[in-house]
C-alpha positions in Angstrom: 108.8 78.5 6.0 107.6 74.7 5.2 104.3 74.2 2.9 101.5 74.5 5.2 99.8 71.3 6.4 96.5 73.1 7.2 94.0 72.5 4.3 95.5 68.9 3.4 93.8 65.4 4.3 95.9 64.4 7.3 95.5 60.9 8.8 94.4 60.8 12.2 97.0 60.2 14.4 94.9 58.9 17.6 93.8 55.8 15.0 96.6 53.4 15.9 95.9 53.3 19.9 92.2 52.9 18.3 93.1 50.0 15.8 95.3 47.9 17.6 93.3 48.0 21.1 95.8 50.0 23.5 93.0 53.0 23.7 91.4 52.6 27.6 88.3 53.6 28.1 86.8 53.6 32.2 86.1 50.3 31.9 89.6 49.1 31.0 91.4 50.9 33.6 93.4 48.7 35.9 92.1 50.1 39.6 93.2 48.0 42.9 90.4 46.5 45.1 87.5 47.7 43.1 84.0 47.4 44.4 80.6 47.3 41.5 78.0 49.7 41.5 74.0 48.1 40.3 71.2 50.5 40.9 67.9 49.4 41.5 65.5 50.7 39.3 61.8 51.9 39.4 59.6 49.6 37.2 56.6 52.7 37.2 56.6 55.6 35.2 54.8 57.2 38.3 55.1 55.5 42.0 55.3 56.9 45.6 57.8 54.5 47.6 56.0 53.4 50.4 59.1 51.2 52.2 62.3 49.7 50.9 63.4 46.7 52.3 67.5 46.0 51.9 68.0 43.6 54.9 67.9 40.6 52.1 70.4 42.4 49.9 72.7 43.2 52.4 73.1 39.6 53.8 74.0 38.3 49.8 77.7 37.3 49.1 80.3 39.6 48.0 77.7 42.8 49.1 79.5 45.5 51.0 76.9 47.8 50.9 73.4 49.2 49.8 71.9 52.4 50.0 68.9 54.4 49.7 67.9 57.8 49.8 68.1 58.5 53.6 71.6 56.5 53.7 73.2 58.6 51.1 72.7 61.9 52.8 72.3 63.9 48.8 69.5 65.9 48.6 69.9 66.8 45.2 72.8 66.0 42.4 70.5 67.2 38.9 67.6 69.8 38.6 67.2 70.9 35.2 68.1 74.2 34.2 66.8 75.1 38.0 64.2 77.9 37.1 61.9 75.9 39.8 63.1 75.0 43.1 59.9 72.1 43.3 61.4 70.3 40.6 64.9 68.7 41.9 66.2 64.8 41.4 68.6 63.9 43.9 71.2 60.9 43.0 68.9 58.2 44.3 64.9 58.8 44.8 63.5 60.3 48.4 59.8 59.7 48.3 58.7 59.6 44.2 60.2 57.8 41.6 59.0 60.0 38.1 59.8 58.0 34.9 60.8 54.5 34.6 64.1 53.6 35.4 64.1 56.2 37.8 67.3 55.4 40.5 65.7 53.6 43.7 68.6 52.5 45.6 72.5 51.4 44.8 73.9 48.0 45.7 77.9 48.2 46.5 79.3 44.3 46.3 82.9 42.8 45.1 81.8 41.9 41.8 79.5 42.9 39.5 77.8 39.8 39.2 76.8 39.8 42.8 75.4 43.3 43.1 73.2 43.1 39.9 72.0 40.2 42.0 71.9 41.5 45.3 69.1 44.3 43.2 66.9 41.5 42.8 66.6 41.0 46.6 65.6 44.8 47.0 62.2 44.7 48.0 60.1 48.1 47.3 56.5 49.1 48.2 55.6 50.8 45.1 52.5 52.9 45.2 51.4 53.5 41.4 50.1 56.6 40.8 49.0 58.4 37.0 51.5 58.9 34.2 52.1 60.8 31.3 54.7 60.7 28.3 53.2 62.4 25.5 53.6 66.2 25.1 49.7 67.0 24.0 48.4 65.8 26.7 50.8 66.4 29.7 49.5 70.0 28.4 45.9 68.8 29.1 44.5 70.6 32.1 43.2 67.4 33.9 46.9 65.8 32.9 48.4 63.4 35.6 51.1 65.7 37.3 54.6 65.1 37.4 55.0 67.1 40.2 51.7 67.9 42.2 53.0 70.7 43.7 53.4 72.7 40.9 49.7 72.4 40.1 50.2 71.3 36.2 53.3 70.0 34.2 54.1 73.7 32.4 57.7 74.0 34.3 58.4 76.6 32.2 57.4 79.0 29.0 56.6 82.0 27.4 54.8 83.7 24.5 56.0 87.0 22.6 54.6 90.0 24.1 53.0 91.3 21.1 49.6 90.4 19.5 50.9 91.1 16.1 49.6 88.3 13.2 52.9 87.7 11.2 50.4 86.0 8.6 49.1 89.4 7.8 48.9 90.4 4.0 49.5 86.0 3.4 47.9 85.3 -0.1 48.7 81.5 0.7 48.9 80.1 4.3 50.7 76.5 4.9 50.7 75.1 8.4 51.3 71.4 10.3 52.0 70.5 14.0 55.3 68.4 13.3 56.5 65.9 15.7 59.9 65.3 16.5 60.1 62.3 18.0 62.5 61.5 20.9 65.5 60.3 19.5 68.3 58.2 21.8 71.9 59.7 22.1 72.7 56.1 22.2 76.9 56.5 22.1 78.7 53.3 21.4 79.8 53.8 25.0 77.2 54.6 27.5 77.6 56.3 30.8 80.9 55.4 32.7 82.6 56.5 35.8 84.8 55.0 37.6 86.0 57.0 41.4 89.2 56.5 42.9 90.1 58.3 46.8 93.2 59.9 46.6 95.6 60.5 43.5 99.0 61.6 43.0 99.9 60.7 46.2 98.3 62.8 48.9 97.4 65.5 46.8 93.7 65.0 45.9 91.2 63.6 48.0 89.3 61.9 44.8 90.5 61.1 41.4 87.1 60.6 39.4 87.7 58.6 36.0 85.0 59.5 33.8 83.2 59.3 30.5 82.5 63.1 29.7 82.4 65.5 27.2 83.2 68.1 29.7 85.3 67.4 32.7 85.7 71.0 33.9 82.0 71.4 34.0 81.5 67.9 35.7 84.5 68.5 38.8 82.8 72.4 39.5 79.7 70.4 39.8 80.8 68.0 42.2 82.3 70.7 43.9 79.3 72.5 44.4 77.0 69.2 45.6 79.5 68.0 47.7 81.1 71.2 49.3 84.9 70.1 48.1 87.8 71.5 48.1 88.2 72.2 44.2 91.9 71.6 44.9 91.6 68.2 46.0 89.6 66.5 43.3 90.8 65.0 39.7 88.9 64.6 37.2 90.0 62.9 34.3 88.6 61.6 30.9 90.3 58.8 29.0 89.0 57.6 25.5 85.6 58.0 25.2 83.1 56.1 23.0 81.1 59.2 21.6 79.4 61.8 23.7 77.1 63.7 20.9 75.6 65.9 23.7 74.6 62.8 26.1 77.7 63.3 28.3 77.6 66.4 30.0 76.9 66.7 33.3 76.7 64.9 36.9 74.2 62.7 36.4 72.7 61.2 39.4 74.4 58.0 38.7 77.9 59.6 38.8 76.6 61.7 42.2 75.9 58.6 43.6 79.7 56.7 42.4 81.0 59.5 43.8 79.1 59.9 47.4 79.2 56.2 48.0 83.0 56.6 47.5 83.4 59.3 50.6 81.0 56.9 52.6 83.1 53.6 52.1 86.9 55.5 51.0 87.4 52.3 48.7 87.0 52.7 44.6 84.1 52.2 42.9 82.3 51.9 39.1 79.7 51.6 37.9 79.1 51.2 33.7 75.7 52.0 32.1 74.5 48.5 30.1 72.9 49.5 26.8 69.4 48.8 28.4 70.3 51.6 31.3 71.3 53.6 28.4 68.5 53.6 26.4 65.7 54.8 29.1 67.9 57.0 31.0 70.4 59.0 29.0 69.4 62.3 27.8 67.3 62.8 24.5 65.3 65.3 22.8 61.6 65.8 21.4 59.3 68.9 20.3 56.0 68.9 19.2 55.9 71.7 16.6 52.1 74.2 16.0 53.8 76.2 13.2 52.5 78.4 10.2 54.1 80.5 7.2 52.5 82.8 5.1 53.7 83.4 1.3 52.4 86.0 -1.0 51.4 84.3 -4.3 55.2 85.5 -5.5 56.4 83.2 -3.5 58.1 85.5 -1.0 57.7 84.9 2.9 55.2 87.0 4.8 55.7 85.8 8.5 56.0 82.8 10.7 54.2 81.6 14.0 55.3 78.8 15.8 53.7 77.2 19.2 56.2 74.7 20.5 55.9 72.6 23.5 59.4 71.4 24.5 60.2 67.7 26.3 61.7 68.6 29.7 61.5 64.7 31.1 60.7 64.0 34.6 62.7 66.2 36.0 63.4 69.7 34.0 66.0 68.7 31.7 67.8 70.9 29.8 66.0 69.3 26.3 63.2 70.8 27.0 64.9 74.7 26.7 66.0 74.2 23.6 62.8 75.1 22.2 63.3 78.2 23.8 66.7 78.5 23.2 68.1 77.1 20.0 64.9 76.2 18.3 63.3 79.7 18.8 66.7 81.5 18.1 67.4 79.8 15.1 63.8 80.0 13.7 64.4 82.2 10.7 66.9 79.6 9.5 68.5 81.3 5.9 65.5 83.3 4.8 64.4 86.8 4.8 61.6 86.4 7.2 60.1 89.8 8.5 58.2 88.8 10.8 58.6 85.8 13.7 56.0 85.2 16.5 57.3 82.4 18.6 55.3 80.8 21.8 56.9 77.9 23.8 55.5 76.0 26.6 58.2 73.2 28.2 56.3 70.5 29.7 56.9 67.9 32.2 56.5 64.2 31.9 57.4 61.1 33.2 59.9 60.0 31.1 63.8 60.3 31.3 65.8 63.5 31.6 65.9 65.6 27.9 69.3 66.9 26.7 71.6 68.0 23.8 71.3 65.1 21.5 73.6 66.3 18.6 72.4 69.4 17.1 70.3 70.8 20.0 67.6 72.3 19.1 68.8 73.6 15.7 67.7 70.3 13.8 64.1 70.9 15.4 64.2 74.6 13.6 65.5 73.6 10.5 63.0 70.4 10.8 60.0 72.8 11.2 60.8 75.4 8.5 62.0 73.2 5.6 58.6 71.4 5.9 56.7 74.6 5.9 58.9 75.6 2.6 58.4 72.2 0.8 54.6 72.5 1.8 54.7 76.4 0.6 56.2 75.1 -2.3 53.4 72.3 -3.4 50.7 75.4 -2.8 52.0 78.0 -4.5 53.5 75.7 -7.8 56.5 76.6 -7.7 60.2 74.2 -7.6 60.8 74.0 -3.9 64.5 74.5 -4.7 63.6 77.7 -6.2 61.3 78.9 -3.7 64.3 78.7 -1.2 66.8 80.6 -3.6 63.8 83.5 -4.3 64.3 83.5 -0.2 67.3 83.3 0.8 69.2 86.3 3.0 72.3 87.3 0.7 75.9 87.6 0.9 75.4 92.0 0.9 73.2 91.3 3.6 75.8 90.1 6.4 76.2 90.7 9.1 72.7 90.2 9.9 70.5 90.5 13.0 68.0 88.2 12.1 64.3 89.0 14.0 64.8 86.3 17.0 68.1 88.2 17.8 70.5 86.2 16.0 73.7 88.2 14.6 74.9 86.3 11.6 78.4 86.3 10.9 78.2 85.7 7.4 76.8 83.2 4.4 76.3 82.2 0.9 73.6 80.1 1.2 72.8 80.7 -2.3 76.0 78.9 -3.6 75.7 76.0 -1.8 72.3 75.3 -2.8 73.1 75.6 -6.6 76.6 73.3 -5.7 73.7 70.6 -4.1 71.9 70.8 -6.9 74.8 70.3 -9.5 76.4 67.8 -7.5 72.5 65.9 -7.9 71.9 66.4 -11.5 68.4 67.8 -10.1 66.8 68.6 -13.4 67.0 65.2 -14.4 66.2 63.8 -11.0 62.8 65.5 -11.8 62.3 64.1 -15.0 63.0 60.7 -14.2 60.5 61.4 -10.6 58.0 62.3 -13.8 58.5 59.3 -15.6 58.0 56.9 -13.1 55.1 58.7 -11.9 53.2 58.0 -15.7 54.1 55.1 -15.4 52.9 54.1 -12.6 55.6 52.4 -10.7 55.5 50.6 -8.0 58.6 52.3 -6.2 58.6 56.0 -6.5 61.4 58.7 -6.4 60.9 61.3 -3.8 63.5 64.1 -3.9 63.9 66.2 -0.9 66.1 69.5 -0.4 66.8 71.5 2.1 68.7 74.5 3.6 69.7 75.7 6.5 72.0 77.5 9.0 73.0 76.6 12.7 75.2 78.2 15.4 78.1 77.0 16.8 80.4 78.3 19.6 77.6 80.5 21.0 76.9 81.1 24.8 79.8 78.7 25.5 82.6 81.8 26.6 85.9 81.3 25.8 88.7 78.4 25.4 92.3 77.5 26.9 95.2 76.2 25.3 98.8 75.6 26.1 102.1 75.1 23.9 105.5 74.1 25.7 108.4 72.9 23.4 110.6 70.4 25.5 114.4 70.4 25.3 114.4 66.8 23.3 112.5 68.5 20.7 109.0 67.1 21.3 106.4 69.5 22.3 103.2 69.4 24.4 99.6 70.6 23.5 96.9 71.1 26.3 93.4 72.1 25.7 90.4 72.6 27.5 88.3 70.5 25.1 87.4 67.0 25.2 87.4 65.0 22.7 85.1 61.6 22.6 86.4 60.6 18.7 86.3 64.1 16.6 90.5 64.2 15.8 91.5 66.8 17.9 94.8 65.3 18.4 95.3 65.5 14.4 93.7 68.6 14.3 95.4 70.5 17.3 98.6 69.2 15.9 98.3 69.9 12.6 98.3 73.8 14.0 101.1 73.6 16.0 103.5 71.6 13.4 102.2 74.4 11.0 102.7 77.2 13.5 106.5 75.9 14.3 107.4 73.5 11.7 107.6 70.6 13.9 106.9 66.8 12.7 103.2 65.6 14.2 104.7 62.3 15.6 106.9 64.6 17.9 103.7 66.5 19.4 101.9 65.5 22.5 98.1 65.6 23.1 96.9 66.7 26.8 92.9 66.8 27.3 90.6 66.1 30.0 92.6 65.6 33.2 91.7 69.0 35.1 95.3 68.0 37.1 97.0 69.0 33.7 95.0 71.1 31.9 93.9 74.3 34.6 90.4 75.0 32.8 88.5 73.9 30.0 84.7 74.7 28.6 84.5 70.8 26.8 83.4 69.6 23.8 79.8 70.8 22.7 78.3 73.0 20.2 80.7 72.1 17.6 82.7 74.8 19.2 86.3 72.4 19.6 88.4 73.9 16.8 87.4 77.7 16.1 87.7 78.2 20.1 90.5 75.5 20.9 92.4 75.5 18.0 92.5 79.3 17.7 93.9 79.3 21.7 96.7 76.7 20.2 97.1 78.8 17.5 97.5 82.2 19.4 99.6 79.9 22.3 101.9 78.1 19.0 102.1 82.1 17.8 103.7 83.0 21.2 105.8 80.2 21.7 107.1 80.8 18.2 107.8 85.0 19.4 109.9 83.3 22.0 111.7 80.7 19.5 112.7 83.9 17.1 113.9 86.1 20.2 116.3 83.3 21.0 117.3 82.3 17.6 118.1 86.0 17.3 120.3 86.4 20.1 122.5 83.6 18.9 122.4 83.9 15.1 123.0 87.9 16.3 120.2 88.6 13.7 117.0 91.1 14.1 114.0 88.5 15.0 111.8 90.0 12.2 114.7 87.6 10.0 113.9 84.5 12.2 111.8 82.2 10.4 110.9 78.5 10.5 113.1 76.6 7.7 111.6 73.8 5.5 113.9 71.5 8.7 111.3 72.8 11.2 114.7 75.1 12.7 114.7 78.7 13.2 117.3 80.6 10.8 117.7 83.9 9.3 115.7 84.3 6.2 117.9 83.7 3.0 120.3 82.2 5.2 119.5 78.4 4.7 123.1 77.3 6.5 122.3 79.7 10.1 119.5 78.0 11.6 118.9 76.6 15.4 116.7 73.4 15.9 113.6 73.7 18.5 115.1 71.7 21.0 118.5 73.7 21.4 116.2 76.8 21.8 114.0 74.6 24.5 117.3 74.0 26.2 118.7 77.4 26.2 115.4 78.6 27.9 115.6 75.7 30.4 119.1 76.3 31.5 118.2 79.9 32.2 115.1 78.6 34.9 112.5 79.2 31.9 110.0 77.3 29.9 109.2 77.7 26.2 105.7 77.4 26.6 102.5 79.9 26.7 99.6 79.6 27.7 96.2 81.2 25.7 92.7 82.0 26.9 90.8 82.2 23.5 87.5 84.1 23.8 85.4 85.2 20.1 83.7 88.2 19.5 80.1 86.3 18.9 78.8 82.5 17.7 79.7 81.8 13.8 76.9 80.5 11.8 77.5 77.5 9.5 75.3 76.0 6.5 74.5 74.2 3.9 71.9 72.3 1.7 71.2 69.2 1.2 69.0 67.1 -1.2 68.7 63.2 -0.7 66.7 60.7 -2.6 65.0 57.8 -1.6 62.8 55.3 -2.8 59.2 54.9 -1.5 57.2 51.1 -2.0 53.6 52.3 -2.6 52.7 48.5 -1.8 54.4 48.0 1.7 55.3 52.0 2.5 59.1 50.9 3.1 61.3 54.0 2.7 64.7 53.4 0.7 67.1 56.0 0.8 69.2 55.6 -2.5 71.6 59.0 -2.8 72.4 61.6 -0.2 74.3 65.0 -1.8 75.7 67.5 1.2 77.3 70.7 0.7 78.2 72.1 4.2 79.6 75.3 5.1 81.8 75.3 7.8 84.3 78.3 6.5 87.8 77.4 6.0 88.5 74.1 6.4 91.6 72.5 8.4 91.3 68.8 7.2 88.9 67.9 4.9 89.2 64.0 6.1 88.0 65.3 9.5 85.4 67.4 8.2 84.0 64.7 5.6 83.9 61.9 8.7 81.8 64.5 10.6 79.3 64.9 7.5 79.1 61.3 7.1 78.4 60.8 10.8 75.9 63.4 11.0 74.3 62.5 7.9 73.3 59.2 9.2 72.2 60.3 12.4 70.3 62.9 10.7 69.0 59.9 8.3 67.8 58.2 11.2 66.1 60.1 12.8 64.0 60.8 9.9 63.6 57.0 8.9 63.8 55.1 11.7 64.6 56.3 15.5 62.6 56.6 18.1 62.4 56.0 21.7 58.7 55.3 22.1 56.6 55.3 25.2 53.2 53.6 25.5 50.3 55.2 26.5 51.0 54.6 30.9 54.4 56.3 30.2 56.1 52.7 29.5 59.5 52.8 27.7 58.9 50.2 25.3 62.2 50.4 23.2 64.8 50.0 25.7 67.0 47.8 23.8 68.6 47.8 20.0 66.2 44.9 19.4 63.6 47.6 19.5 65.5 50.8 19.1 65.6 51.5 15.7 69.4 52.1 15.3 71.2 51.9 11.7 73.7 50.0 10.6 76.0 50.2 7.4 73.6 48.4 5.6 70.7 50.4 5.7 72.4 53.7 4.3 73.5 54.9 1.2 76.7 56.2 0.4 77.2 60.0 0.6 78.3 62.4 -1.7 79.5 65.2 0.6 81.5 68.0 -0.5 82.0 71.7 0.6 81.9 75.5 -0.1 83.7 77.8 2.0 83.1 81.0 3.7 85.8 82.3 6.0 84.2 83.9 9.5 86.5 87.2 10.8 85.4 85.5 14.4 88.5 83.4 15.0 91.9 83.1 13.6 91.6 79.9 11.7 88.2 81.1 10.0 86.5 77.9 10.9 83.3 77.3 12.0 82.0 73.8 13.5 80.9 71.3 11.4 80.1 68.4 14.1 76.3 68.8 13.6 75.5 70.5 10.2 74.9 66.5 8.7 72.5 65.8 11.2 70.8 69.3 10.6 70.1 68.9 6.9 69.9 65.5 6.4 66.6 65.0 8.9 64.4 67.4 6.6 65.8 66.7 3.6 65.2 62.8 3.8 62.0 63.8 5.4 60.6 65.7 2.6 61.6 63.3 0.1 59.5 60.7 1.6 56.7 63.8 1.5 57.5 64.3 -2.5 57.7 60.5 -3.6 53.9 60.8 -2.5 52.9 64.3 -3.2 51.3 63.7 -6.5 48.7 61.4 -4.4 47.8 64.0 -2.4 49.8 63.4 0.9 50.7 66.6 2.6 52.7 65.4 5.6 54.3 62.4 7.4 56.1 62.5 10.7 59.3 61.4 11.5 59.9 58.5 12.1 58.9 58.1 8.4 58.5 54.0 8.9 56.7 52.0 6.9 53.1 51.4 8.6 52.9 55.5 8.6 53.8 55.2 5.1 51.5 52.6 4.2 48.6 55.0 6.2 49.2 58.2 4.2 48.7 56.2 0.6 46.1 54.7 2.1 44.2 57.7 3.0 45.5 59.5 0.1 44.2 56.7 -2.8 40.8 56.7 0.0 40.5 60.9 -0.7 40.7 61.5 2.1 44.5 62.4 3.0 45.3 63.7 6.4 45.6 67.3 7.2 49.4 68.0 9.1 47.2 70.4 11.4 45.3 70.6 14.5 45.0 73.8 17.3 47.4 73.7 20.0 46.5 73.0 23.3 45.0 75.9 25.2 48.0 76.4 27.3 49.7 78.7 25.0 46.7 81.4 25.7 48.1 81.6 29.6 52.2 81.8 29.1 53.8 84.9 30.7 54.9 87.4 28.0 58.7 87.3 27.1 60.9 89.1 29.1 64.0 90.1 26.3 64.6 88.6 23.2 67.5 86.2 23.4 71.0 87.7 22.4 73.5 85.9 20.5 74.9 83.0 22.0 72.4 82.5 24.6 71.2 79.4 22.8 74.2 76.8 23.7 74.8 77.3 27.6 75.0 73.2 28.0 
């Protein structure tokens, strides 16, 4: 059998198409008398629309068509998580546009240029009515309303059924309402579809070219909006420029590509510009009412959290993730006996809330590793040592944690210590000490932080496929999607280790539901232990069927067919015997079969990865700018496949993480205005602003998958936010700050040493709005998995 290539730092072998320009995205593809798609827009937050008048638009050059509400003939493309039938969007608006940038009416035209102008000549009667944005107060009781009908802007919640007080028997209480902020998905690619009738000659009715993290999902809902025949649509992905959560479902943009196509029967597309983008594309926010109760020991009493969750405009799936993810995933790595958990998801006139990387798991490890740090600063003791005297242990797996979580397994302990080495901590904290005596102008703020997320939870199972051809080459298909993560490497790097064939000769299928018969998509990190494994268990088969043959003709007992160091199947000890894959291919062609098979993969339960973090940055007590200087990562994602895959994930997350701690944040003004709909005002990051990172890794096998693996395409962005955040906390600690929200930008900088050198330092802490005294009572805990069903 060849050296195994799993383990080792294996190039990516989708980079050259990448690097040389040959990769197509939707906009690139070459489609034959192709019409534009421009949408006009609400300029309200809030507006009834009195009249629209096209007539104008219509008459422009190069315009073929332009339609409204009562043209298109969709009542409804995207409604949330639908737990209220009040609260629908259809593709393009009926009678009430809801948040800015809301979708009015489409103009169809030749070229581009002339339908974004022919949405100039639109002319809409726009009555204005009230608007909200922020979370506090669209919990208000005399709150503009969203949706009038529903009589307030709670679409949803619920509070635990018992009146227990987890801070019982506290000797020390800490608690803060945190915000996190709304933070763009903002993908180097924004929305794309482009919709094609017909494909393959006359045997689909539609091929839709689209920009999705999950195509499968995207052509079943089609299906259902439009009544199709599931056999005559395609849906097809080509490269795609990042999804991170944002690309998930039919958006009413992509319900309206596709209905204008069935109305006219020529192509269309329509590409999201970076200011669409940026006010429509899914985010995520909470608002965070949370305490924690220590005994003077230091160890955890109990935790209460009231969390109001941003559901946008129009129920979007962001705001469940409070009670999903958030809530699940609230006891984080600690021993915590006792969890009481409200959440109330509110309404507002914004844009639609979604999955932004990490999905709800950042905003739970957000809320506790402040409560820790600030637990820590009470009670005198390291915070690093606080969360080791806390910590669940290894004896202790597996573990149902209080929100209903079952933990597959963890040493959280280890990788703390390994972030600590890694940072030379104790001497971190003596130099943090000498600058502080000496009064420096820029401080040292050290922040740590642990934590442990869920991946491949709620999300069912995966399919993959293995054929060997008779030329030697072999074919992988997989239900995934990939948008940039190397799951062509990856995927191949199992089935040239399963087979002993050479990578170049392997094929990579995704995201054409014409080729590949089902798929769940790419989202919560769940692409290798669920996809891989099925190419694993299909490579496994394929290789059963390899030995059978080899046998027959080498007349040898297939327990002695192995794959030689050649990639050929020969009888062990037996170097000179062996067959090569394609002779075996041809065999089982020339007797009417194919050497293929075909795997559902489906785990026993999620897989919990983790980590800790500590980054340092450096804080200007004159101006308030935040530097970050180091960032140390130690991420558990149990065995690892490619450790050139898995550090480009850590990086990537780190610096989202980073930046939502430092600098994102897609702000509204007070009338529900977007006022940050462009990088000019969106607070992106680019190379320069971020350190380097030292990331590295323990590893801790799960028994939930063949591989062992676990996903690591969010753990960076989960502990880097609170660990950069509590730095910024710590460089300013000994003045007496106790809190600074995220984004951690210089004016709120500036504030809290102002305040703090004043004496008068801001308390994190104010009561939560009344509407967590009237939630219904939870029903059931959550189970495992129920957290990730985006």
């Amino acid at each position: 059998m060849p050296g195994s290539l799993l383990g080792n730092a294996v190039r990516r072998v989708e980079d050259p198409e990448l690097l040389v320009g040959d990769a197509r995205y939707v906009d690139d593809l070459p489609i034959d008398a192709l019409l534009h798609l421009s949408f006009v827009r609400s300029p309200y937050p809030h507006a009834k629309i009195v009249s629209i008048d096209v007539d104008a638009a219509r008459s422009m050059p190069g315009v073929v068509a332009v339609y409204t509400f009562a043209d298109l003939g969709v009542a409804s493309s995207a409604s949330g998580m639908g737990m209220n039938p009040k609260v629908q969007r259809a593709p393009l608006v009926e009678d009430e546009a809801r948040f800015a940038g809301d979708t009015v009416a489409v103009v169809v035209a030749e070229r581009l240029a002339q339908a974004v102008d022919a949405t100039e000549a639109v002319e809409v009667d726009y009555d204005v009515l009230p608007a909200v944005a922020d979370l506090d107060a669209a919990m208000a009781i005399d709150a503009p309303l969203v949706f009038a009908e529903l009589g307030s802007n709670l679409y949803t919640g619920s509070r635990e059924p018992s009146d227990e007080d987890p801070m019982a028997g506290a000797d020390v209480v800490v608690r803060g309402r945190f915000e996190n902020q709304r933070v763009a998905v903002a993908p180097m690619e924004g929305n794309a579809i482009a919709v094609v009738p017909g494909g393959i000659g006359d045997e689909f009715d539609l091929t839709v070219h689209v920009a999705t993290q999950m195509p499968h999902r995207l052509k079943d809902a089609a299906v259902a909006l439009f009544g199709l025949d599931p056999a005559r649509i395609r849906v097809v992905s080509p490269f795609v420029g990042g999804g991170f959560g944002g690309k998930t479902g039919l958006c009413a943009e992509f319900a309206t590509a596709i209905a204008v196509v069935r109305l006219l029967g020529r192509p269309v597309k329509w590409i999201e510009t970076r200011s669409e983008n940026l006010v429509g594309m899914d985010g995520r926010s909470q608002v965070q009412y949370v305490e924690m109760g220590f005994r003077s020991s230091g160890e955890i009493v109990g935790l209460r959290g009231r969390v109001i969750g941003d559901s946008g405009a129009y129920g979007g799936f962001g705001g469940f993730l409070a009670m999903g993810p958030t809530r699940n995933m609230a006891q984080g790595p600690y021993k915590i006996p006792k969890i009481r958990f409200d959440v109330a998801v509110a309404l507002t006139n914004t844009s639609m809330t979604g999955a932004f990387r990490g999905a709800g798991r950042p905003e739970a490890t957000a809320m506790l590793e402040r409560l820790m740090d600030m637990g820590a600063d009470d009670l005198g003791i390291d915070p690093a040592e606080l969360r080791r005297m806390n910590f669940l242990t290894p004896d202790q797996f597996p573990y149902t944690t209080v929100t209903g979580m079952l933990y597959d397994c963890g040493e959280y302990e280890r990788a703390l210590d390994a972030a600590l080495a890694a940072a030379d901590y104790a001497t971190l904290r003596k130099e943090q000490a000498v600058r502080r005596e000496r009064g420096d102008r820029l401080q040292l703020g050290i922040g740590v932080s642990s934590y442990v997320e869920i991946t491949a939870g709620g999300t069912g199972g995966e399919f993959g496929a293995v054929e060997v051809h008779p030329d030697g080459t072999a074919t992988i298909r997989v239900g995934t999607a990939g948008s940039g993560q190397g799951h062509a490497t990856s995927f191949s790097m199992i089935v040239a280790d399963r087979l002993g064939l050479p990578l170049e000769s392997i094929k990579f299928v995704q995201s054409d539901t014409a080729q590949v018969p089902r798929g769940g998509g790419t989202v919560g990190s769940r692409s290798l232990q669920l996809g891989g494994s099925a190419i694993s268990d299909a490579a496994k088969l394929v290789l059963d069927m390899g030995r059978e043959l080899a046998a027959e003709l080498l007349e040898a007992d297939p327990a002695d067919v192995v794959v030689n160091d050649e990639g050929s199947l020969g009888v062990v000890g037996v170097p000179a015997r062996a067959i090569p894959w394609s002779k075996l291919a041809a065999l089982s062609a020339e007797r009417g079969e194919t050497l293929a098979a075909g795997v559902d993969f489906t785990p026993p339960g999620a897989t919990f990865p983790f980590g800790s973090h500590v980054s340092l940055v450096e804080v200007d007590l004159d101006t308030g700018k935040v530097t970050p200087i180091r960032h140390i990562a130690v991420d558990d994602a149990g065995r690892i496949l490619n450790p050139l895959l898995v550090t480009g994930q850590q990086h990537g997350g780190i610096a989202q993480g980073m930046a939502q701690a430092l600098w994102e944040h897609l702000a509204y003004d007070e009338e529900a205005n977007p006022v940050t709909g462009t990088f000019a005002t969106y607070g992106i990051p680019s190379a320069a602003e971020v350190p380097s990172y030292e990331a590295s890794n323990t590893e801790t096998p799960t028994a939930y998958n063949p591989l062992g693996a676990k996903g690591i395409g969010e753990s960076g962005t989960i502990g880097a936010t609170p660990s950069v955040q509590n730095a910024v906390v710590d460089a300013l600690s000994y003045l007496g700050v106790r809190h600074v929200d995220m984004p951690c930008t210089p004016e709120r900088v500036w504030r809290a040493i102002v305040a703090a050198k004043s004496g008068a330092p801001e308390e994190p802490w104010r009561e939560p709005p009344a509407i967590f005294k009237t939630l219904p009572d939870r029903v059931e805990r959550a189970r495992p998995g129920d957290e990730e069903t985006h």
